[in-house]
Structure formats: C-alpha cells, structure tokens
DOTOR-918384 format. One record per atom (N, C-alpha, C, O): residue number from 0; residue in three letters; atom name; y, z, x. Coordinates in pm, whole numbers, padded with zeros to 5 digits. Layout:
BEGIN
  num  residu  atome      yy      zz      xx
  NUM     ALA     CA       Y       Z       X
...
END
This chain:
BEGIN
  num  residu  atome      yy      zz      xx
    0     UNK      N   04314   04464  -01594
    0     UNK     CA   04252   04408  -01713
    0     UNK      C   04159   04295  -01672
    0     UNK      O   04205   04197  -01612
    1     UNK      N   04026   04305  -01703
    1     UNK     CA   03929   04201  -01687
    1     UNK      C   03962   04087  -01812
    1     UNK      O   03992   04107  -01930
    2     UNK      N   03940   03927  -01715
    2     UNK     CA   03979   03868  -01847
    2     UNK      C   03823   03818  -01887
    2     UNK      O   03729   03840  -01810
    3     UNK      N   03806   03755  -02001
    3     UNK     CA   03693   03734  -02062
    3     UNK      C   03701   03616  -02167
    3     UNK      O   03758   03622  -02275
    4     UNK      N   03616   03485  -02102
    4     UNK     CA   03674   03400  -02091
    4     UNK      C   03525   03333  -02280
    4     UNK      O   03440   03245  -02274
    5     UNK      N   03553   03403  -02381
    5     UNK     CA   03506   03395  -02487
    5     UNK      C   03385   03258  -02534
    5     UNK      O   03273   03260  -02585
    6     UNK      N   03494   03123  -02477
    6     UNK     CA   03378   02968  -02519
    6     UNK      C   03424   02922  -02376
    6     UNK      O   03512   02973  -02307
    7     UNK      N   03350   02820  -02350
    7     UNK     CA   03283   02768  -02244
    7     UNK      C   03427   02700  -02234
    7     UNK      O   03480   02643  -02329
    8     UNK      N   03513   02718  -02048
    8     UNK     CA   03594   02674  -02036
    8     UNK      C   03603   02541  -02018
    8     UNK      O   03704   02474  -02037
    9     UNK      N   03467   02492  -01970
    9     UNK     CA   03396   02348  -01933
    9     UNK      C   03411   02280  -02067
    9     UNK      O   03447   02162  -02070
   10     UNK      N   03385   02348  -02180
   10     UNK     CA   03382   02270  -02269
   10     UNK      C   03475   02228  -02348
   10     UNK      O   03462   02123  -02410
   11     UNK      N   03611   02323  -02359
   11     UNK     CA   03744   02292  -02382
   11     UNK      C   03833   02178  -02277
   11     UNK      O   03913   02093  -02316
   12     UNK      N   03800   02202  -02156
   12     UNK     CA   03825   02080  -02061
   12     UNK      C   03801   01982  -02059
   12     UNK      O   03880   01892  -02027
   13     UNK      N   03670   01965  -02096
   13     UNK     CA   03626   01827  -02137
   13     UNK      C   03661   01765  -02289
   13     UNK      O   03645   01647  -02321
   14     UNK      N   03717   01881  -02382
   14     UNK     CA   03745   01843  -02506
   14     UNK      C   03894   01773  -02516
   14     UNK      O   03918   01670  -02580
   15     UNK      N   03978   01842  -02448
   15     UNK     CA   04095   01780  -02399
   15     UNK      C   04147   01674  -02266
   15     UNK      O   04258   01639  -02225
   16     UNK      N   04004   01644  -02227
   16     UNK     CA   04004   01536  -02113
   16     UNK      C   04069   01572  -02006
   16     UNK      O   04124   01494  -01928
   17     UNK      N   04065   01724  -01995
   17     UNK     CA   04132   01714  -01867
   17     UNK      C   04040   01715  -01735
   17     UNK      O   03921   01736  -01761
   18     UNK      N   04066   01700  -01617
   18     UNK     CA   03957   01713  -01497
   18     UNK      C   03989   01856  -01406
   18     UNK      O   04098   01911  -01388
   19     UNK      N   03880   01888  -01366
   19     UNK     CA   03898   02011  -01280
   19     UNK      C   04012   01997  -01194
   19     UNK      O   04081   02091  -01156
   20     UNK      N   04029   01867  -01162
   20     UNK     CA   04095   01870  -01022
   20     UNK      C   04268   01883  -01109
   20     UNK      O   04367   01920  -01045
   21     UNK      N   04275   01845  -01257
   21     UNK     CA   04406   01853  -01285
   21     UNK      C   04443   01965  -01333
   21     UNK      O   04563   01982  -01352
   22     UNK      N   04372   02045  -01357
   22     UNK     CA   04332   02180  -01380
   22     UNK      C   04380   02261  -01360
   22     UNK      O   04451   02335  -01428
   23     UNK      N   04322   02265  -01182
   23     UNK     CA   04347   02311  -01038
   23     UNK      C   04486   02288  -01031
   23     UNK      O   04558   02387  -01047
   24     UNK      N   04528   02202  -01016
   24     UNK     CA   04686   02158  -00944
   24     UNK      C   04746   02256  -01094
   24     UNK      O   04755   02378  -01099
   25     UNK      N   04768   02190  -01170
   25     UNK     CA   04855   02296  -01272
   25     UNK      C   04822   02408  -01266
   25     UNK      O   04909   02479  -01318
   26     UNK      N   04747   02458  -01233
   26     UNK     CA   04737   02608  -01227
   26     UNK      C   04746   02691  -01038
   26     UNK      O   04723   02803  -00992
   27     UNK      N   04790   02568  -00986
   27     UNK     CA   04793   02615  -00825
   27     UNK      C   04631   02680  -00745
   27     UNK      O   04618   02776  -00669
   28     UNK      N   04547   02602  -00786
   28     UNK     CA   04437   02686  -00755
   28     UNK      C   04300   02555  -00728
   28     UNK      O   04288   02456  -00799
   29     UNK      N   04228   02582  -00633
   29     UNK     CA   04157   02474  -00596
   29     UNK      C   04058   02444  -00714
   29     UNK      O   04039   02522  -00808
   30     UNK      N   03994   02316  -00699
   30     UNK     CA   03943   02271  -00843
   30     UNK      C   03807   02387  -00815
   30     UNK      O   03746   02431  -00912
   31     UNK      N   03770   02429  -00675
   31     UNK     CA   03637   02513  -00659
   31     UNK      C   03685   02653  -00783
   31     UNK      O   03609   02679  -00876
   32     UNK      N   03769   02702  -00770
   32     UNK     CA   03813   02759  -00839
   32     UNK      C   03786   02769  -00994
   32     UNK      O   03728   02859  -01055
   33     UNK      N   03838   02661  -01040
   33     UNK     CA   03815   02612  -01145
   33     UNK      C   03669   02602  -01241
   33     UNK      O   03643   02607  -01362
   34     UNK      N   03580   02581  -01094
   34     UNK     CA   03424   02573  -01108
   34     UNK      C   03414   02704  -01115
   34     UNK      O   03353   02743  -01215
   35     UNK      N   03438   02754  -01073
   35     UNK     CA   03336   02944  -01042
   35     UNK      C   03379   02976  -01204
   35     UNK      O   03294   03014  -01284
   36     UNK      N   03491   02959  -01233
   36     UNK     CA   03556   03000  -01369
   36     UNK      C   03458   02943  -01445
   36     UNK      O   03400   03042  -01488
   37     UNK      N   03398   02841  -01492
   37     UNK     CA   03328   02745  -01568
   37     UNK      C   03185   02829  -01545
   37     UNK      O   03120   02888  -01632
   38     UNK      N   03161   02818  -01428
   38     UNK     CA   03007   02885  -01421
   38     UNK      C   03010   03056  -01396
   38     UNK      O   02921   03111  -01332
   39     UNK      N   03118   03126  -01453
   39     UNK     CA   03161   03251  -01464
   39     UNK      C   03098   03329  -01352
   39     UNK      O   03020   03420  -01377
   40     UNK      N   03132   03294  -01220
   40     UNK     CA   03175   03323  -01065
   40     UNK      C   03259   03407  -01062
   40     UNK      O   03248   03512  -00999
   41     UNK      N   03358   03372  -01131
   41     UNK     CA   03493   03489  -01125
   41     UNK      C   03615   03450  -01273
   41     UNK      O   03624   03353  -01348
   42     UNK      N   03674   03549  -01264
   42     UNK     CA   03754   03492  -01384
   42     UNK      C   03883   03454  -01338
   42     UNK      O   03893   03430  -01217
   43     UNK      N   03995   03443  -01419
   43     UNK     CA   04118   03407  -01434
   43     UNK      C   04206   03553  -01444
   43     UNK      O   04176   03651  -01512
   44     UNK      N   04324   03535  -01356
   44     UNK     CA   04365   03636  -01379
   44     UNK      C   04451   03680  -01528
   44     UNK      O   04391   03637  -01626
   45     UNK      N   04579   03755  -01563
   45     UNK     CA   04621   03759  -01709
   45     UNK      C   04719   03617  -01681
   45     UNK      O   04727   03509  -01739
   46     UNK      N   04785   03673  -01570
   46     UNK     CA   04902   03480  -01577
   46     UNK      C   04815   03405  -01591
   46     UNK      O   04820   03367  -01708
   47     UNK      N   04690   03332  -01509
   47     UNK     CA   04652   03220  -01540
   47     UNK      C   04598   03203  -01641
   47     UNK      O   04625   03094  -01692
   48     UNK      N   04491   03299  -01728
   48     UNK     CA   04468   03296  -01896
   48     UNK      C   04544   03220  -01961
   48     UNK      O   04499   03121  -02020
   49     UNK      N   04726   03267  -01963
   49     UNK     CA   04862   03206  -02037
   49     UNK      C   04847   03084  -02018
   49     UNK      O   04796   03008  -02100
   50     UNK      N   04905   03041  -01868
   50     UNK     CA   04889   02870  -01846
   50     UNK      C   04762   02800  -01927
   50     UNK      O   04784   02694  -01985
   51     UNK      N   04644   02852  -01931
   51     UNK     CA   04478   02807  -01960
   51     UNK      C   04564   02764  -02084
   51     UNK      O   04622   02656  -02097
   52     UNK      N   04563   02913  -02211
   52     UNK     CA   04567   02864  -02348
   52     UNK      C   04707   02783  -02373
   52     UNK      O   04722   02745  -02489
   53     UNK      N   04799   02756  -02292
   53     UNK     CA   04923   02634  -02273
   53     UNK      C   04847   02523  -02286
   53     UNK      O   04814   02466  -02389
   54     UNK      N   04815   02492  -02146
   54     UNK     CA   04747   02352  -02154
   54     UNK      C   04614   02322  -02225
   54     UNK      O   04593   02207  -02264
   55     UNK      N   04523   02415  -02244
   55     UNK     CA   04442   02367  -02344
   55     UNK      C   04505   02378  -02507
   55     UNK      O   04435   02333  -02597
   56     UNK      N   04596   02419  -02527
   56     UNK     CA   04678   02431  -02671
   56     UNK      C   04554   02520  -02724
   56     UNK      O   04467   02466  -02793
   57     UNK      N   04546   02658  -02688
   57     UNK     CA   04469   02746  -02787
   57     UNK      C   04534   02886  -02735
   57     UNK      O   04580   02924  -02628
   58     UNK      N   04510   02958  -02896
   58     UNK     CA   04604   03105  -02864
   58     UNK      C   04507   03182  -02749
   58     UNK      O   04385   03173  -02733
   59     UNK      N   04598   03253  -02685
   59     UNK     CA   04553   03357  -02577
   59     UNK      C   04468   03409  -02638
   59     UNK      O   04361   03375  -02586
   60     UNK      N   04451   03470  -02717
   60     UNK     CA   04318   03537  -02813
   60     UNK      C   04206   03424  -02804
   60     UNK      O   04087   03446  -02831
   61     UNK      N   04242   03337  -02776
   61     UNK     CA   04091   03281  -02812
   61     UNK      C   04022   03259  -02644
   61     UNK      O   03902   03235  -02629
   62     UNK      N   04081   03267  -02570
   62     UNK     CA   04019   03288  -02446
   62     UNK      C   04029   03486  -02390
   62     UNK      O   04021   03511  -02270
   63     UNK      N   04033   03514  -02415
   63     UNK     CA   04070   03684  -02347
   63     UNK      C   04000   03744  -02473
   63     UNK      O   03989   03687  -02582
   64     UNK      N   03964   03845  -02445
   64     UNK     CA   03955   04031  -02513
   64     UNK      C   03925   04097  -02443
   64     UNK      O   03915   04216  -02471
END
C-alpha cells in the first residue's frame, strides 16, 4: 500500500511545534527522513502513518488514501 500523505506534513509540524529532529526520534528515523517526507522524496510507511496521525492528533484518514 502506497501511503499518500494528503496536506503538507511540514505544515502540520509546524502547527503543532514540533521539530524534525523530534519527529525523527519518535518515529526512529533520521530527521533527513523526515525531510524527504515533507518535500515528498519518499513516503511513510502504514506503521509510521499511525504514529504521524498519534502525534500530530489527526485521524489516519486525514493523512493516507
């Protein structure tokens, strides 16, 4: 399953103040990582989607289809 990452992950990150680099660590994954995701380099797999809409507090639907 390709994930498909709907509004700008940059912009939910920054809406909830979090930083790439804290991002990264909660999600086990380097903050470069984090970047490619933002500038849609590569996506997130289905586990990390879950963690995403956890810590940004938004339903899985609103990041995935």
């Amino acid at each position: 399953m390709n994930i498909i990452i709907k509004l700008s992950l940059k912009e939910w990150r920054k809406e909830k103040k979090i930083t790439q680099k804290d991002l990264a660590i909660a999600l086990s994954v380097s903050p470069n990582t984090i970047l490619n995701w933002e500038n849609s380099r590569s996506t997130p797999n289905v586990n990390q989607a879950i963690i995403l809409a956890d810590l940004l507090k938004v339903e899985l639907e609103q990041i995935i289809f």
